[in-house]
C-alpha positions as CSV (number, residue, x, y, z in Angstrom):
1,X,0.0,0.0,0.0
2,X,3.2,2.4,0.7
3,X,4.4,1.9,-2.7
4,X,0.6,2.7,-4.1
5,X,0.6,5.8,-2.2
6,X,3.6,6.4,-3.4
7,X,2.7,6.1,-7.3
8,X,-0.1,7.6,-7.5
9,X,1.9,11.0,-5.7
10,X,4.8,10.8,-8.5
11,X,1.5,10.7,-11.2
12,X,-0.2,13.3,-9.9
13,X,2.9,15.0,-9.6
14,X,3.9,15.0,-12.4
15,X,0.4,16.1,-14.0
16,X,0.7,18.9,-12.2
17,X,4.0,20.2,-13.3
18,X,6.1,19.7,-10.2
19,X,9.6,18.7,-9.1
20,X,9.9,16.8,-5.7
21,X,11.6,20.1,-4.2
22,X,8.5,21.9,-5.6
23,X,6.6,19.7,-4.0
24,X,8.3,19.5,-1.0
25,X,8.1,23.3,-0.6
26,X,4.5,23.7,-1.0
27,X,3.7,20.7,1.6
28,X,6.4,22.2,4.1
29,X,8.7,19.0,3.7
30,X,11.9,18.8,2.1
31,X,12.7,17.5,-1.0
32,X,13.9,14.1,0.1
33,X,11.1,13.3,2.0
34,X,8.8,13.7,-1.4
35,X,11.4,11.2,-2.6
36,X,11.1,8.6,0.2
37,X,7.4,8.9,0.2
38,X,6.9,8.5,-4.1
39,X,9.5,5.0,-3.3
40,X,7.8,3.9,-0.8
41,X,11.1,4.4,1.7
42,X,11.7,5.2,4.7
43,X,8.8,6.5,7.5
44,X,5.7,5.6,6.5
45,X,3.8,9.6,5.1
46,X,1.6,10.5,8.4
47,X,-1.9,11.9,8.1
48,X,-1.2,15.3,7.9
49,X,1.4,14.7,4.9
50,X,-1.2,13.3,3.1
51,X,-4.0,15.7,3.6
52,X,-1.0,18.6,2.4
53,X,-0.3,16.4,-0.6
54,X,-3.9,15.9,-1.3
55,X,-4.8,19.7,-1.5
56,X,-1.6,20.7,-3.4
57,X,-2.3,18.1,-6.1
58,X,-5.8,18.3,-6.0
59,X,-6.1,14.8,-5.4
60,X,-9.7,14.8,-4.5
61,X,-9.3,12.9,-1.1
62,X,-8.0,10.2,-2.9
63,X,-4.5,10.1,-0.7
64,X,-6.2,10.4,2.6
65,X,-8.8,7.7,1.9
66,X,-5.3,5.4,0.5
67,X,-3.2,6.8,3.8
68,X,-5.3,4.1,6.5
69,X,-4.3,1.2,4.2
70,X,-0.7,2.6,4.5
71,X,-0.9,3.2,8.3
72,X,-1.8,-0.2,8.9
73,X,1.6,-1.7,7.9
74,X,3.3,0.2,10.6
75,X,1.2,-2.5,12.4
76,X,3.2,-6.2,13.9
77,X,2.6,-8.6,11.3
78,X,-0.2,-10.5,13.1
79,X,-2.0,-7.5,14.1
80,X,-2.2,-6.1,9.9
81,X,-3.4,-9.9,9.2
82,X,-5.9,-9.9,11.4
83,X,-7.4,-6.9,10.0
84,X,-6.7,-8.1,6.6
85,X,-9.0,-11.3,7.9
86,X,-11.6,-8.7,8.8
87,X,-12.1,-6.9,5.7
88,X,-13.2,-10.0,4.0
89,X,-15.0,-11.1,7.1
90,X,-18.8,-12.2,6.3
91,X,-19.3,-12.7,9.9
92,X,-17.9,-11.0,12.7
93,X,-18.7,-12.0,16.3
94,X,-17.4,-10.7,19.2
95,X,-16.8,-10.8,23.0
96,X,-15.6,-7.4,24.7
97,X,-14.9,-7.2,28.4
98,X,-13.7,-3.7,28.7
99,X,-14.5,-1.2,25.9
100,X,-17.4,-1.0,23.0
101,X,-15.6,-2.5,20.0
102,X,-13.9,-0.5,17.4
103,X,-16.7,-1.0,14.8
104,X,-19.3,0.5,16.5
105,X,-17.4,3.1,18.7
106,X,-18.2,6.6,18.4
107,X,-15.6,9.7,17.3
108,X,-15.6,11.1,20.9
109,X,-15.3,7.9,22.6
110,X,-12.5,6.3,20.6
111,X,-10.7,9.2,20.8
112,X,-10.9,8.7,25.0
113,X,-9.9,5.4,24.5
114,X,-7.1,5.6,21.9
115,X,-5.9,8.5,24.3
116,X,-5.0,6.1,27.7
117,X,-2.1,3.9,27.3
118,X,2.0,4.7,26.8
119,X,2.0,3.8,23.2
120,X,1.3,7.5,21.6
121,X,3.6,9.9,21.2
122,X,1.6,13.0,20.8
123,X,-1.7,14.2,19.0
124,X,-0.7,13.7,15.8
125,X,-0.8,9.9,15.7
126,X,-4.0,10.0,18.0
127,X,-5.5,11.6,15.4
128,X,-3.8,9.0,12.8
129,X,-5.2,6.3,15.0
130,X,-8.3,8.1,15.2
131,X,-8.8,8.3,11.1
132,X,-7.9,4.4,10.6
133,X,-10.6,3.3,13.1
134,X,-13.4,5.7,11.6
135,X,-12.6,4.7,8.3
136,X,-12.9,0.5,9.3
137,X,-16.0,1.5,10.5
138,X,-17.8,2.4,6.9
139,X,-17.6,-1.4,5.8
140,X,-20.4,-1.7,8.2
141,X,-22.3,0.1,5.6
142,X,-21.1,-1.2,2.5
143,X,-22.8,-3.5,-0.1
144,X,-20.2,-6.2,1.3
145,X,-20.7,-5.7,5.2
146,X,-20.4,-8.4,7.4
147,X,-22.8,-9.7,9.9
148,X,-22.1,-8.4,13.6
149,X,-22.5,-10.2,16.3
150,X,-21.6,-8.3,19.6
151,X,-21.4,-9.6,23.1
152,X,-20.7,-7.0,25.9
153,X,-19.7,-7.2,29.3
154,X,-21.9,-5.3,31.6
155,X,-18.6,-3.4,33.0
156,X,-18.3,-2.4,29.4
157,X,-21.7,-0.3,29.7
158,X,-20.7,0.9,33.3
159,X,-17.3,2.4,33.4
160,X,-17.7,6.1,31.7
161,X,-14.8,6.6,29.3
162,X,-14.9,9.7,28.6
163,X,-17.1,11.2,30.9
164,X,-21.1,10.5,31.1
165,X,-22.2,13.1,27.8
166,X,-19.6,10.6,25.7
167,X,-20.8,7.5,27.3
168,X,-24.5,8.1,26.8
169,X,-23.9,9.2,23.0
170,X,-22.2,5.9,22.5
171,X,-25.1,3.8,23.9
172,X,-26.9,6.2,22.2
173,X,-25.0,4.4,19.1
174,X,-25.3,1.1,20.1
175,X,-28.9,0.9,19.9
176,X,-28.5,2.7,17.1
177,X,-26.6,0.1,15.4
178,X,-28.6,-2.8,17.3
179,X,-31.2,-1.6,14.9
180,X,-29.7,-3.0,11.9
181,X,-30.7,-6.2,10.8
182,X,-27.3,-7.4,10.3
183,X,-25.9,-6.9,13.8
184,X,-27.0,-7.9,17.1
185,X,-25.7,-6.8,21.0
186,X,-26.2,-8.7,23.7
187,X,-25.3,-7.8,27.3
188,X,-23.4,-10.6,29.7
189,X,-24.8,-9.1,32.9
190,X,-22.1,-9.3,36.2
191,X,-24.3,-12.4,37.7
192,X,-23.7,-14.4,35.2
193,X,-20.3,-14.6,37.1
194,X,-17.1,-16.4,36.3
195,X,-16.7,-17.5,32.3
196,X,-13.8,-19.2,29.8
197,X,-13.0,-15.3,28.3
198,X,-12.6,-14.0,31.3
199,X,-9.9,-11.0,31.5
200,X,-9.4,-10.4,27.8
201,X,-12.0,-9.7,24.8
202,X,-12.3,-12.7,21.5
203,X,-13.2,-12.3,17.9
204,X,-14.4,-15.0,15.5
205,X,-14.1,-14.0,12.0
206,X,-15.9,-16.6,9.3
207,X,-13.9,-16.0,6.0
208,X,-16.1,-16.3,2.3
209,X,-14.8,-19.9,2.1
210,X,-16.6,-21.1,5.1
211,X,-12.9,-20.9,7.0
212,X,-12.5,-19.2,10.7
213,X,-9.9,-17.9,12.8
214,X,-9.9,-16.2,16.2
215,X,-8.7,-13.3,17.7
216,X,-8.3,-12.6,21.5
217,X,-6.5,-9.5,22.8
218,X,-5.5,-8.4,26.5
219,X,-4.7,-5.0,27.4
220,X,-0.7,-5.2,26.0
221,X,-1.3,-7.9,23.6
222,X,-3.2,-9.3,21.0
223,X,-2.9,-12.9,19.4
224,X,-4.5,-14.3,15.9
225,X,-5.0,-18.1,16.0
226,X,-5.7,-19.8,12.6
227,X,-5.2,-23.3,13.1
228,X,-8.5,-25.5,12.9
229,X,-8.6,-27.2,15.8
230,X,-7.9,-24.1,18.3
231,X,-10.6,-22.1,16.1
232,X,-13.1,-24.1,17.0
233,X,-12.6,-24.4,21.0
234,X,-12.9,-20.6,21.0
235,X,-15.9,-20.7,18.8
236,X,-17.6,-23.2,21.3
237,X,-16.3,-20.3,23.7
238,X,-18.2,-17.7,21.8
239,X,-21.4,-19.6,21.7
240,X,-21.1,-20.3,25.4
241,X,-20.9,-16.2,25.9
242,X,-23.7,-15.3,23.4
243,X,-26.3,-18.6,25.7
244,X,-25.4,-17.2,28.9
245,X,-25.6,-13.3,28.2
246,X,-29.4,-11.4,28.4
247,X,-31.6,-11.8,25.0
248,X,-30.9,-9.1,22.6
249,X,-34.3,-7.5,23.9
250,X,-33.3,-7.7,27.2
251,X,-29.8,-6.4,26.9
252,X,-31.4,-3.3,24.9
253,X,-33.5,-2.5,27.9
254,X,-30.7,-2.9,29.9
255,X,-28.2,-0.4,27.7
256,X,-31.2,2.2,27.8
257,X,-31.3,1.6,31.5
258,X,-27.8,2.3,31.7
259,X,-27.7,5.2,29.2
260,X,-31.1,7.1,31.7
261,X,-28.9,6.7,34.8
262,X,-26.1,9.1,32.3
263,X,-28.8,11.6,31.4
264,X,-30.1,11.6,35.1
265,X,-26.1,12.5,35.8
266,X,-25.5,15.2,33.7
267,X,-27.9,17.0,35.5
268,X,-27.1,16.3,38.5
269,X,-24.9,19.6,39.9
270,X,-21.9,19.1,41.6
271,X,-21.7,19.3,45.9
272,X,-20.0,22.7,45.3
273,X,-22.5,23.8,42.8
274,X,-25.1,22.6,44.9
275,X,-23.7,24.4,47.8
276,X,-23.0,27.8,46.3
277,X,-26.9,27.7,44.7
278,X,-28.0,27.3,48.4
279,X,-25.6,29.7,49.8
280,X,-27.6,32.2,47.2
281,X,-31.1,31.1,48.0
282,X,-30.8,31.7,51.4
283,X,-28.6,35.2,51.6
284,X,-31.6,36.3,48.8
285,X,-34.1,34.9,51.4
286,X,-32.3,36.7,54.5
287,X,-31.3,33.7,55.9
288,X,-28.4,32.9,57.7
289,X,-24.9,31.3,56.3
290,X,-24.4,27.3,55.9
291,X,-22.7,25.1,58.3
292,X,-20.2,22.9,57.3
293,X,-22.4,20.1,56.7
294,X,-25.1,22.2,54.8
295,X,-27.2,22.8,57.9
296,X,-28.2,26.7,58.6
297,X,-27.0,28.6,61.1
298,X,-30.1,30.5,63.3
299,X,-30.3,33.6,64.0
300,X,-29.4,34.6,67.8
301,X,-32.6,36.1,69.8
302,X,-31.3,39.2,71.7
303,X,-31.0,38.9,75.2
304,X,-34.0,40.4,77.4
């Protein structure tokens, strides 16, 4: 995909009348990094190389819409493969314990996930990481999607990443998305208790041939399993997840549940807020200051 990238910039630079310093000057780079880019050499372009070259040559979008492909190789081996296996997924089910899954995540919460860890090394390839996930997100609406088939965790719906206006827009999203007929959520509800996936999240990816493999990933690593035999165990896994978690009804009225106890937050004021409004009310009143503990202070009678 680098060396793509790369060809279509030398033809469109060269349509356009340029030299690489040329180039280079009007896209704020120097000349030899035009050269490593158009040979596919070197650093991989970031995102906001491409969205420079793109304007300049007038490419139409057509060099950020290549650049995710590109990104991806910066990717270990068994990571890009995986997502390789995904693209020509037909069906794609999943167990998460921690986090909504990447396909149905929205903007503001992805970008509250991508953001925690030690592996970025500043906004500029958050926002890299941020562009690759949106864009794996629009096979979900092409003519070749894939059936989804989503099983949360409960803690999944409960811990607020991002704070509670993010987390009840992404419910928001996932019943949204529950609404389409090729993908389903259910919720595994904490009393289901222990389980085989405990501790890390699985993916099941049936390929167009009828072949499967498996994904499972922890919080510092992930791990694609292709041979038959293993595929299978952790399918038997998956279908143990999806009998024991709520119906898909159910686990909808439990995510809108969830996502009323957000909106009941956000209005909720704060202590301090609370305390200050009181404070108000009662000097506008006449009445006496607060105690510590909220209570008011009465007035002294005058001694007789």
């Amino acid at each position: 995909m680098a060396a793509l990238f790369g060809s279509r910039v030398r033809r469109l630079r060269t349509a356009a009348g340029l030299t690489q310093a040329e180039l280079g000057t009007k896209t704020h780079v120097v000349s030899t990094r035009i050269t490593q880019v158009e040979r596919a050499s070197g650093a991989k372009p970031t995102l906001e190389l491409a969205r420079a070259l793109d304007a300049v040559l007038g490419a139409d979008d057509l060099l950020v819409e290549l650049w995710p492909y590109v990104y991806r190789e910066t990717f270990p081996d068994w990571s890009r493969k995986f997502m390789e296996y995904s693209e020509r997924a037909v069906s794609i089910r999943q167990y998460v314990a921690h986090v909504v899954p990447g396909l149905l995540q929205t903007k503001d919460y992805a970008r509250a996930v991508l953001s925690v860890g030690l592996t970025l090394t500043g906004d500029e390839q958050l926002e890299e990481r941020l562009t690759a996930r949106m864009t794996r997100q629009e096979r979900l609406s092409s003519p070749d999607r894939p059936e989804l088939w989503v099983v949360l965790d409960e803690a999944v719906l409960r811990r607020p990443i991002g704070g509670r206006e993010v987390m009840r827009a992404q419910l928001e999203r996932l019943l949204e998305a529950a609404a389409e007929r090729h993908i389903i959520v259910q919720v595994l509800p904490f009393d289901q208790g222990a389980h085989d996936a405990m501790g890390g999240s699985l993916t099941v990816l049936t390929l167009p041939d009828g072949s499967e493999v498996a994904y499972t990933e922890g919080a510092h690593f992930g791990q694609l399993i292709e041979d038959p035999g293993q595929v299978r165990r952790f399918a038997v896994t998956y279908d143990r997840l999806r009998a024991e978690a709520l119906p898909p009804l159910m686990s909808l009225d439990m995510i809108r549940s969830v996502m009323e106890g957000y909106n009941r937050g956000a209005n909720v004021p704060s202590r301090s807020e609370r305390r200050r409004v009181a404070q108000e009310q009662l000097q506008q009143s006449g009445g006496g200051r607060l105690r510590g503990g909220g209570g008011r202070v009465p007035r002294r009678r005058p001694r007789p």
